[in-house]
C-alpha positions as protocol buffer text, in pm:
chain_id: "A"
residue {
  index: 1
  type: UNK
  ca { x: 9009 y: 7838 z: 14827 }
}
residue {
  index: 2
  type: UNK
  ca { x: 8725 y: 7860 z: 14534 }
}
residue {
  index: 3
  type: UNK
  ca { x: 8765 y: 8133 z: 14275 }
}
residue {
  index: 4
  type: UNK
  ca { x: 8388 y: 8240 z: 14449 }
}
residue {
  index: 5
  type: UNK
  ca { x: 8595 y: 8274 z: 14757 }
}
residue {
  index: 6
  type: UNK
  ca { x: 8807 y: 8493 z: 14634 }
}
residue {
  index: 7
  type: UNK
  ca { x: 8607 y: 8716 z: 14461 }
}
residue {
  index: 8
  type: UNK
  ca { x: 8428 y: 8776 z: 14805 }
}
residue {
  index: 9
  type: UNK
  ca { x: 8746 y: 8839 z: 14972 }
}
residue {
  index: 10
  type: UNK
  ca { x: 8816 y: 9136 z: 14692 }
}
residue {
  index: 11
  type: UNK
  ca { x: 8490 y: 9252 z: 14695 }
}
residue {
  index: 12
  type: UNK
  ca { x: 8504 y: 9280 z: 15088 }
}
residue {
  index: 13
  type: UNK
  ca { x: 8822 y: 9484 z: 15047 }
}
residue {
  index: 14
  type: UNK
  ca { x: 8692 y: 9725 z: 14796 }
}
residue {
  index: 15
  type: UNK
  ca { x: 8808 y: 10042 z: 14889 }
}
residue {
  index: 16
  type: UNK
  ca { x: 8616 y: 10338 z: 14644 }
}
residue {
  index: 17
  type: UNK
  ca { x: 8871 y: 10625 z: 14768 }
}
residue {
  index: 18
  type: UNK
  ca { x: 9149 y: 10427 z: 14672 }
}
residue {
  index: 19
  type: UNK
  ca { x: 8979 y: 10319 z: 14347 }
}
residue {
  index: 20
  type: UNK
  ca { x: 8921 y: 10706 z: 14244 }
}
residue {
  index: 21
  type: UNK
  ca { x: 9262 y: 10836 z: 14347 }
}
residue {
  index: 22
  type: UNK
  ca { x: 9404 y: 10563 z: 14095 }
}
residue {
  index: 23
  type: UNK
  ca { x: 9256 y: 10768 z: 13841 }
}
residue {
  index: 24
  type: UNK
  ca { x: 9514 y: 11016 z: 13879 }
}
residue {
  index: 25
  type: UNK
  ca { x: 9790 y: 10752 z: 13794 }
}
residue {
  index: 26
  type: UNK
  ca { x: 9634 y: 10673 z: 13472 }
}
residue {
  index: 27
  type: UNK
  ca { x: 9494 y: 10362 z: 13574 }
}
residue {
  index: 28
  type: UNK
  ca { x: 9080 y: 10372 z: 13459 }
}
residue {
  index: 29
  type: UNK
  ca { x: 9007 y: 10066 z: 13372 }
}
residue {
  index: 30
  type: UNK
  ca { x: 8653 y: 9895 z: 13380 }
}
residue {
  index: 31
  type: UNK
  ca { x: 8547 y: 9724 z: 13742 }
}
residue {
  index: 32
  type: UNK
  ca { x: 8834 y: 9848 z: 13971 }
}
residue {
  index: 33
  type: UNK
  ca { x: 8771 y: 9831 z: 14359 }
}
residue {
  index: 34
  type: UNK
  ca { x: 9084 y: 9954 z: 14498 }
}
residue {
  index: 35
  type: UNK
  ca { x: 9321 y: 9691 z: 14637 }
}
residue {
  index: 36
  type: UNK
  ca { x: 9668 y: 9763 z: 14689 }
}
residue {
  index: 37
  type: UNK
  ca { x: 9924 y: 9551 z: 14539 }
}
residue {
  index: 38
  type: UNK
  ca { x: 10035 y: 9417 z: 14900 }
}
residue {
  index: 39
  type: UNK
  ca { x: 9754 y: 9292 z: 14939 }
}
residue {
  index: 40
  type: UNK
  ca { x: 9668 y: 9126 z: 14643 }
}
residue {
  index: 41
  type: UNK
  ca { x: 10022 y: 8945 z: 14687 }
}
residue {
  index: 42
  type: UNK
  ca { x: 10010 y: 8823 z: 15039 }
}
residue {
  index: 43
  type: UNK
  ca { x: 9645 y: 8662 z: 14900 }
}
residue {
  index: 44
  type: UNK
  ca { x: 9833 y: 8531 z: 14621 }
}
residue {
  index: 45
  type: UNK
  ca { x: 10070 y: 8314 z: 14860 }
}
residue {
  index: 46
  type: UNK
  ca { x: 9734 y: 8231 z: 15083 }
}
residue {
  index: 47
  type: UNK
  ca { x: 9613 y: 8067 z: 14752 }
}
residue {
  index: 48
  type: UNK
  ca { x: 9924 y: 7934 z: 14608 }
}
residue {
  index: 49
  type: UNK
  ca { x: 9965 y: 7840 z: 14254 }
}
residue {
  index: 50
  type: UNK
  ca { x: 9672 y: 7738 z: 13984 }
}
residue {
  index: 51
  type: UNK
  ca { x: 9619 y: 7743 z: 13668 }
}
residue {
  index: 52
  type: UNK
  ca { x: 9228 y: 7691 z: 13598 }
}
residue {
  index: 53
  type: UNK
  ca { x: 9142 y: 7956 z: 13932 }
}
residue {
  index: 54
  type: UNK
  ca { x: 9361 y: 8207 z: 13744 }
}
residue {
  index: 55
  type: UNK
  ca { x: 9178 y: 8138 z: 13447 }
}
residue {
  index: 56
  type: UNK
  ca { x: 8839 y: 8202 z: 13636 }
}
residue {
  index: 57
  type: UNK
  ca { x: 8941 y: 8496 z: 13801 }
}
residue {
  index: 58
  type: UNK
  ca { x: 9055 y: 8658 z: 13461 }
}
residue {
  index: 59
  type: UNK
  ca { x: 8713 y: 8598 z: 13306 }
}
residue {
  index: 60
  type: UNK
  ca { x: 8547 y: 8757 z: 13627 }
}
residue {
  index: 61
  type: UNK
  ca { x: 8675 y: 9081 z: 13421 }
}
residue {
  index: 62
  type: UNK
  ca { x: 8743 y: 9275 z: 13822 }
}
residue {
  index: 63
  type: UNK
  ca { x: 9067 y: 9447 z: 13765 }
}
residue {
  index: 64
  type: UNK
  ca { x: 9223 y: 9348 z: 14081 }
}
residue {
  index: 65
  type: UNK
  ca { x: 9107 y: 8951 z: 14003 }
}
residue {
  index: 66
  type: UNK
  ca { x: 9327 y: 9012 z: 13664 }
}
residue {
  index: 67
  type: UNK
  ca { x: 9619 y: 9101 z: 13887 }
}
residue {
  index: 68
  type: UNK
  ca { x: 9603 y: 8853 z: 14108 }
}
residue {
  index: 69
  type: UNK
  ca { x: 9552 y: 8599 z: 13836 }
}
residue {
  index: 70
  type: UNK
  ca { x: 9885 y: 8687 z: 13672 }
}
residue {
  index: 71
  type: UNK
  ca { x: 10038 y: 8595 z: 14035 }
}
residue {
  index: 72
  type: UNK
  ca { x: 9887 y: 8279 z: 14042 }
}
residue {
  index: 73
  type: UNK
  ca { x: 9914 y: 8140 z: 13689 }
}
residue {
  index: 74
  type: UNK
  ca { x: 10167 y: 7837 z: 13637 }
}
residue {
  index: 75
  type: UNK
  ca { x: 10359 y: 7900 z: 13303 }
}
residue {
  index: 76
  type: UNK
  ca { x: 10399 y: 7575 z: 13213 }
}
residue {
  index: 77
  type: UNK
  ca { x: 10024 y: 7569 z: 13160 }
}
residue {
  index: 78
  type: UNK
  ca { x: 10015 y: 7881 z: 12997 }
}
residue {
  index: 79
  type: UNK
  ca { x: 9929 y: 7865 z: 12622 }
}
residue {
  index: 80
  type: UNK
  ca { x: 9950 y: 8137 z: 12322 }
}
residue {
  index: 81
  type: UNK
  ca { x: 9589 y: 8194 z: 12280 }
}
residue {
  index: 82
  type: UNK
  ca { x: 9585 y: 8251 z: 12627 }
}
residue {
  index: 83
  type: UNK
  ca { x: 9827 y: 8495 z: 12631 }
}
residue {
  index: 84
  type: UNK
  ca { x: 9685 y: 8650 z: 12309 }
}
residue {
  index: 85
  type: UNK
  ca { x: 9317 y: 8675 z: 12478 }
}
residue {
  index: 86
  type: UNK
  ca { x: 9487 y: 8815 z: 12818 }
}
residue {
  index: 87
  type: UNK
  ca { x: 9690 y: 9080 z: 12650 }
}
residue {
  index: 88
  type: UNK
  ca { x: 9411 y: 9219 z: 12408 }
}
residue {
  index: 89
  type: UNK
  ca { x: 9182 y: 9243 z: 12705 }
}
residue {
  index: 90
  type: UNK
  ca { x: 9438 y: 9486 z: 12856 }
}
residue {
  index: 91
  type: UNK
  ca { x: 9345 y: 9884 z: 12918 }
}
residue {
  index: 92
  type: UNK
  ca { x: 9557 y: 9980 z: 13152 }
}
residue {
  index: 93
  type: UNK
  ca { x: 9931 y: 10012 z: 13192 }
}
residue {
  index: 94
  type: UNK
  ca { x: 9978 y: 9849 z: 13533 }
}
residue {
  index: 95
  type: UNK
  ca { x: 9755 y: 9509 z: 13427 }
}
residue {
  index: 96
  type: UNK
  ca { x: 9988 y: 9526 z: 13135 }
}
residue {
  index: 97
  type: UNK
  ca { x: 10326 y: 9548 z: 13326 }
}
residue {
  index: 98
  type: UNK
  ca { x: 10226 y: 9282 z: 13615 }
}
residue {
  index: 99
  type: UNK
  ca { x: 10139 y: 9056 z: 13414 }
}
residue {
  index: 100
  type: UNK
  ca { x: 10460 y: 9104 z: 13285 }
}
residue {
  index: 101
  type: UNK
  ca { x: 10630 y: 9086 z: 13573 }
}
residue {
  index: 102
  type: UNK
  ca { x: 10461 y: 8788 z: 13720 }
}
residue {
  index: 103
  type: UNK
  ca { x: 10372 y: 8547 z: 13434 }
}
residue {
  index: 104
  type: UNK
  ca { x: 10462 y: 8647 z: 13084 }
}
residue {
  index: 105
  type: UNK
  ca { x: 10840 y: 8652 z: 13112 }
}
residue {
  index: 106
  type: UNK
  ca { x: 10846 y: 8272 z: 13215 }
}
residue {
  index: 107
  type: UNK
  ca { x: 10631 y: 8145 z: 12947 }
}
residue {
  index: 108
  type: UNK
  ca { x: 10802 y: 7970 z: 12679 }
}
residue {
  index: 109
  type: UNK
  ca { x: 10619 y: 8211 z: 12425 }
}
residue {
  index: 110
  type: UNK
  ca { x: 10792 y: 8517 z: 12561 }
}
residue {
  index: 111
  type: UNK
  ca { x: 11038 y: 8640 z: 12313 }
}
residue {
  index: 112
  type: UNK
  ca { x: 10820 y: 8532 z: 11999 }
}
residue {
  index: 113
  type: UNK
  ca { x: 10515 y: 8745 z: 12148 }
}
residue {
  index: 114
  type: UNK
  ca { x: 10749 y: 9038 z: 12192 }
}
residue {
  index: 115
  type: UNK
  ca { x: 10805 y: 9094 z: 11788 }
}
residue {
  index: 116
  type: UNK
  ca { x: 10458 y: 9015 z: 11732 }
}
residue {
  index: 117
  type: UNK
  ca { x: 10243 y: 9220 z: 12005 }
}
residue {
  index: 118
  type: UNK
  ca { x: 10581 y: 9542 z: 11853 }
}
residue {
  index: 119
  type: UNK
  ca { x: 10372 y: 9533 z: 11503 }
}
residue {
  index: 120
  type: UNK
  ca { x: 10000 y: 9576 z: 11702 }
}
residue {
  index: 121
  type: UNK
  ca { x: 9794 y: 9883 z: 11650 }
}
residue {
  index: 122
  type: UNK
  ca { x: 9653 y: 9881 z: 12040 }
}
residue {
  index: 123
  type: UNK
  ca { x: 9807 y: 10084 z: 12241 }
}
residue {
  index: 124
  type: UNK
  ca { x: 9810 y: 9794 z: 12529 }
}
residue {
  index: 125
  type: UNK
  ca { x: 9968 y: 9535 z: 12338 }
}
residue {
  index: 126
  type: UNK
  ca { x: 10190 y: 9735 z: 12179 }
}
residue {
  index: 127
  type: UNK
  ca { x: 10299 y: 9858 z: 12502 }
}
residue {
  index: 128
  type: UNK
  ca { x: 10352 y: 9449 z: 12638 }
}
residue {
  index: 129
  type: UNK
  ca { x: 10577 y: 9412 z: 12358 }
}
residue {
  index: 130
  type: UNK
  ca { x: 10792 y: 9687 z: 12525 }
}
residue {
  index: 131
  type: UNK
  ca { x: 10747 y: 9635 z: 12899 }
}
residue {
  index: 132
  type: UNK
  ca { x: 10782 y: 9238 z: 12864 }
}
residue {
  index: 133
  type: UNK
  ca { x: 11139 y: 9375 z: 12755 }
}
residue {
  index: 134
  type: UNK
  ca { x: 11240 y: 9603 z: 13016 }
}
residue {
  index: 135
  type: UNK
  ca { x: 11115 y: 9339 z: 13247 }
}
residue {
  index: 136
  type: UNK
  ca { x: 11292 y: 9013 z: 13039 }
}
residue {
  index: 137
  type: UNK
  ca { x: 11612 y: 9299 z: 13099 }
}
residue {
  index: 138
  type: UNK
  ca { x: 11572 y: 9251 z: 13466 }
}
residue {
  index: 139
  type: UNK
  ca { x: 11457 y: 8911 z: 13532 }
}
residue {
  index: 140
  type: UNK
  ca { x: 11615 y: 8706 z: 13246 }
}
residue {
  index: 141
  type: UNK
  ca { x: 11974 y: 8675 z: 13357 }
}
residue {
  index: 142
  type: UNK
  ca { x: 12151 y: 8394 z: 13185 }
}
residue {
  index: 143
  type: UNK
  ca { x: 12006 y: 8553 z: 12811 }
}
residue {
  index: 144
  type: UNK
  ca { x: 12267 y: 8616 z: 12564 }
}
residue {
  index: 145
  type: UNK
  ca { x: 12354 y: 8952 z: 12465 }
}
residue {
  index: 146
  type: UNK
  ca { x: 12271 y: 8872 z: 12123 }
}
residue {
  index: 147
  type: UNK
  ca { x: 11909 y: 8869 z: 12233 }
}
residue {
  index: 148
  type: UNK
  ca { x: 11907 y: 9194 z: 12377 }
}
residue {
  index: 149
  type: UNK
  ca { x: 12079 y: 9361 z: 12033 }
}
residue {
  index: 150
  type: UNK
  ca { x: 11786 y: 9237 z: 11892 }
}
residue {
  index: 151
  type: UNK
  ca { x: 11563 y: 9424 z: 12122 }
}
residue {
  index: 152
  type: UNK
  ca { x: 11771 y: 9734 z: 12042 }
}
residue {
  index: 153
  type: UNK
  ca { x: 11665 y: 9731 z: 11678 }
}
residue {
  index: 154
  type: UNK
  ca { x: 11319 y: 9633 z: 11751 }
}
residue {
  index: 155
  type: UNK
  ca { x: 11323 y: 9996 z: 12005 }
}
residue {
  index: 156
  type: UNK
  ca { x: 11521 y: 10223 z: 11704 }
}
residue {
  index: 157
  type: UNK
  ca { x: 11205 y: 10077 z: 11490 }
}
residue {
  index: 158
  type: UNK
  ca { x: 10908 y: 10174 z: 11704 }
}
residue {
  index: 159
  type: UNK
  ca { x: 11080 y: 10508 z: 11862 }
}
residue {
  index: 160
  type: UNK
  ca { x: 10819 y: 10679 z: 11691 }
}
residue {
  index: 161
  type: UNK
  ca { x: 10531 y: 10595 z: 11871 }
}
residue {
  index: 162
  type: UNK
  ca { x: 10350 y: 10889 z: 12043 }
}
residue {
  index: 163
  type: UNK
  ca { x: 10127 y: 10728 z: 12243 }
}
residue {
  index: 164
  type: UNK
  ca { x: 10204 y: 10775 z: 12614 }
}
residue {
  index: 165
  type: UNK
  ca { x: 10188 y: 10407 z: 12768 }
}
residue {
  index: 166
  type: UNK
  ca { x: 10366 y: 10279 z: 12415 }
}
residue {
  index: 167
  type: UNK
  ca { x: 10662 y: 10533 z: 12443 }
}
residue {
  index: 168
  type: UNK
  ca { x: 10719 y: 10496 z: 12824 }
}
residue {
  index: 169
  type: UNK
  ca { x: 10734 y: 10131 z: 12774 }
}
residue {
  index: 170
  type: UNK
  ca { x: 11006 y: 10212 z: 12480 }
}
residue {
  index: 171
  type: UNK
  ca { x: 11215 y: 10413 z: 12708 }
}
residue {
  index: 172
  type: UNK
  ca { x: 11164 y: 10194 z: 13008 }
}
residue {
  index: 173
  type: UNK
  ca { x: 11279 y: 9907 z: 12777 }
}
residue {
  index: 174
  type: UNK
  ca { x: 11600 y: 10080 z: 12627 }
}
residue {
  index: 175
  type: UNK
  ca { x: 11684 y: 10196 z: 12980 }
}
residue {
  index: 176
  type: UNK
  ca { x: 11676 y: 9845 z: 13136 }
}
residue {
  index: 177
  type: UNK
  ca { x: 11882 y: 9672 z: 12833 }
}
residue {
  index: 178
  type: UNK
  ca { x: 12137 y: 9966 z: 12896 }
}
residue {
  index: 179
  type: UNK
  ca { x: 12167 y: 9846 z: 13267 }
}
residue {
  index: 180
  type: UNK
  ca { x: 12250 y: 9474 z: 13255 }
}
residue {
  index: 181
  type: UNK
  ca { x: 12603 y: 9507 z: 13143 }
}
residue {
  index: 182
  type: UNK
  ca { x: 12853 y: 9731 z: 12977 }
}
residue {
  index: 183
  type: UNK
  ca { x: 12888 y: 9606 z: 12675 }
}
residue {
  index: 184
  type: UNK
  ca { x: 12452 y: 9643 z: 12639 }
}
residue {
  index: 185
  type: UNK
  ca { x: 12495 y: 9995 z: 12752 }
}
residue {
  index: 186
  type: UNK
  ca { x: 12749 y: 10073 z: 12521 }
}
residue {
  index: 187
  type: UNK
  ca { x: 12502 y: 9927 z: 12241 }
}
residue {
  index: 188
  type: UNK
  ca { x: 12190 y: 10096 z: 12430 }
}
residue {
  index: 189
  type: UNK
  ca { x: 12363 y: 10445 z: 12417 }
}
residue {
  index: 190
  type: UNK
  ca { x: 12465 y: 10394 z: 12063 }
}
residue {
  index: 191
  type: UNK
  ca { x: 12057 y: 10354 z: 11973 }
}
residue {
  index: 192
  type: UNK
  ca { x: 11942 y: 10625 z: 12164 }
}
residue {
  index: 193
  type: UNK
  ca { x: 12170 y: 10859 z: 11972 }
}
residue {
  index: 194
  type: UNK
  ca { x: 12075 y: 10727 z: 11679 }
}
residue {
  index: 195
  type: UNK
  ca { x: 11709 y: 10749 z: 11802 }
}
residue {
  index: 196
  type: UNK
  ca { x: 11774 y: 11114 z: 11888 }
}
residue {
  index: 197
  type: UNK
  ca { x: 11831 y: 11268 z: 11522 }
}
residue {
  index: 198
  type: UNK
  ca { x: 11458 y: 11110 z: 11435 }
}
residue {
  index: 199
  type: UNK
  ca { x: 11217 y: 11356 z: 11344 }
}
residue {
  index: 200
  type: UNK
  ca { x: 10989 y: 11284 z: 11647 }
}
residue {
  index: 201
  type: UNK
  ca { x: 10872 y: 11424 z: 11933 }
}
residue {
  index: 202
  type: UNK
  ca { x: 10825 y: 11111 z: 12099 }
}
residue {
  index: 203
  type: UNK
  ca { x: 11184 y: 10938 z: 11967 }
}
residue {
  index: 204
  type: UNK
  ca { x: 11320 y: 11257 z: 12082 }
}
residue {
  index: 205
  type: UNK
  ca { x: 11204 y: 11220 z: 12453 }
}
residue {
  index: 206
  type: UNK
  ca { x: 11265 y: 10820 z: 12471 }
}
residue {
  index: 207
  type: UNK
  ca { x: 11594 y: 10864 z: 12379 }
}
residue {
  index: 208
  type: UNK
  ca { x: 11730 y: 11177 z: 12556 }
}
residue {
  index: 209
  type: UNK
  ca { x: 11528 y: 11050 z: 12900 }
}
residue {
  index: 210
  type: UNK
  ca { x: 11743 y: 10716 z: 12871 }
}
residue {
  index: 211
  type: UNK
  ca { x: 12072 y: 10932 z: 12778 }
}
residue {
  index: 212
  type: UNK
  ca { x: 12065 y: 11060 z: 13114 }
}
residue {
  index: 213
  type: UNK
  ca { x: 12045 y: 10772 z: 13313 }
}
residue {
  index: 214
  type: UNK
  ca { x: 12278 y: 10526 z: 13088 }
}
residue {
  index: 215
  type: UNK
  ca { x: 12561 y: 10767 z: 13056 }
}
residue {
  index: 216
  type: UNK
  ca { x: 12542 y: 10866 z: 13448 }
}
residue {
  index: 217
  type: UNK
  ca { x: 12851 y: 10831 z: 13661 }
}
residue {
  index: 218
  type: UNK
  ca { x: 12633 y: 10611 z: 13878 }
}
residue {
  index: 219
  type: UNK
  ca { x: 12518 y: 10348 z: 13648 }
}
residue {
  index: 220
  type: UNK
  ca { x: 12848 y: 10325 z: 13490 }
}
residue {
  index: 221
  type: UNK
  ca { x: 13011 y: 10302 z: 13812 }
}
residue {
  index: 222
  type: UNK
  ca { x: 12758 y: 10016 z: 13890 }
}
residue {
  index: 223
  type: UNK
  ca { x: 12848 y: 9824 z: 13556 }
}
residue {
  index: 224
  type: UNK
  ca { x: 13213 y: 9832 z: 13593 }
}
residue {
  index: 225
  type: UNK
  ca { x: 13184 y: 9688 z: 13935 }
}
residue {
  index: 226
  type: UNK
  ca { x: 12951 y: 9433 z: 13837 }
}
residue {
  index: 227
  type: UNK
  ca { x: 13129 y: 9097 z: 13918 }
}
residue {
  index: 228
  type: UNK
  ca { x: 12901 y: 8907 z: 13715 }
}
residue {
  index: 229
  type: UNK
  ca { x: 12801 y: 9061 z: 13395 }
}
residue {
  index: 230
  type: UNK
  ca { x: 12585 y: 8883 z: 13143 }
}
């Protein structure tokens, strides 16, 4: 299937209703047309893995073509000024996590791009940094502990952050580190208390919103039955 193929299939399943009530999930970017994620994913499998077509379909600029690019991409090809052009084309939150989700966290550059894209003044690739955690939390199962620590400083240090998509992406990270195993919810805990005594709104909500769901009966309960922890 040629990337001009595609692009007509997206364009034929532009659905303007669907690209308005987005809108109201903070999701505005430029050239949306309203494709559900199902969608884009079953197409995804239709064209199956490539490289230069995902590379195509980013530049086309269509926000659903950006999605589906991130599903087709093959790490191994990936490079860092790739990822670099990718992530400061972001603007909006969900481009941001599934690309995340379905390329970034299996590129070799992953954990160096985290501390880099923490230090960035964009809201967008600030936020990566954080949601390429939460998701590395999920997905990355045979990382060392010692990684995740890391992370936990790296949170503490950017707690501060009052922009929305940057400090959901903080609390979505320290929530995720929190759940892989007790020992890293021990550790999480201990941050978000320390995060809690900062003199900031946003710190203040990151922290206390994870609180609630680390030290619940549930998630502990979860932990200590976990038969594999990391």
């Amino acid at each position: 299937m040629t990337t001009y193929e595609i692009l007509e299939i997206l364009h034929y399943k532009k659905d303007p209703q669907s690209a308005e009530a987005m809108k109201r999930f903070g999701i505005i970017s430029k050239n949306v047309l309203g494709i559900r994620k199902p969608f884009l994913q079953k197409l995804a499998k239709q064209i199956g893995k490539n490289h230069n077509t995902a590379l195509q379909l980013w530049d086309s600029g269509i926000h659903e073509a950006r999605i589906l690019a991130s599903m087709i991409d093959e790490p191994k090809f990936v490079t860092e000024e790739q990822l670099d052009k990718w992530t400061n084309d972001f603007d909006s939150w969900d481009i941001c996590d599934q690309c995340c989700i379905n390329l970034y966290v299996n590129t070799k550059f992953c954990k160096e791009k985290i501390f880099e894209w923490a230090e960035s003044e964009k809201e967008f690739v600030k936020r990566t940094a954080f949601s390429l955690i939460a998701v590395s939390a999920v997905h990355l199962k045979k990382e060392k502990d010692d990684v995740f620590l890391k992370y936990l400083k790296l949170i503490e240090d950017k707690s501060a952050d009052n922009r929305n998509f940057v400090k959901k992406a903080v609390n979505w990270a320290l929530r995720q580190i929190g759940k892989r195993n007790l020992i890293l919810n021990e550790e999480a805990i201990k941050t978000a208390e320390k995060i809690l005594t900062a003199n900031s709104k946003s710190a203040k909500w990151i922290a206390s919103d994870a609180l609630r769901e680390l030290k619940s009966e549930k998630i502990i309960e979860r932990l200590k039955n976990n038969k594999n922890p990391n």
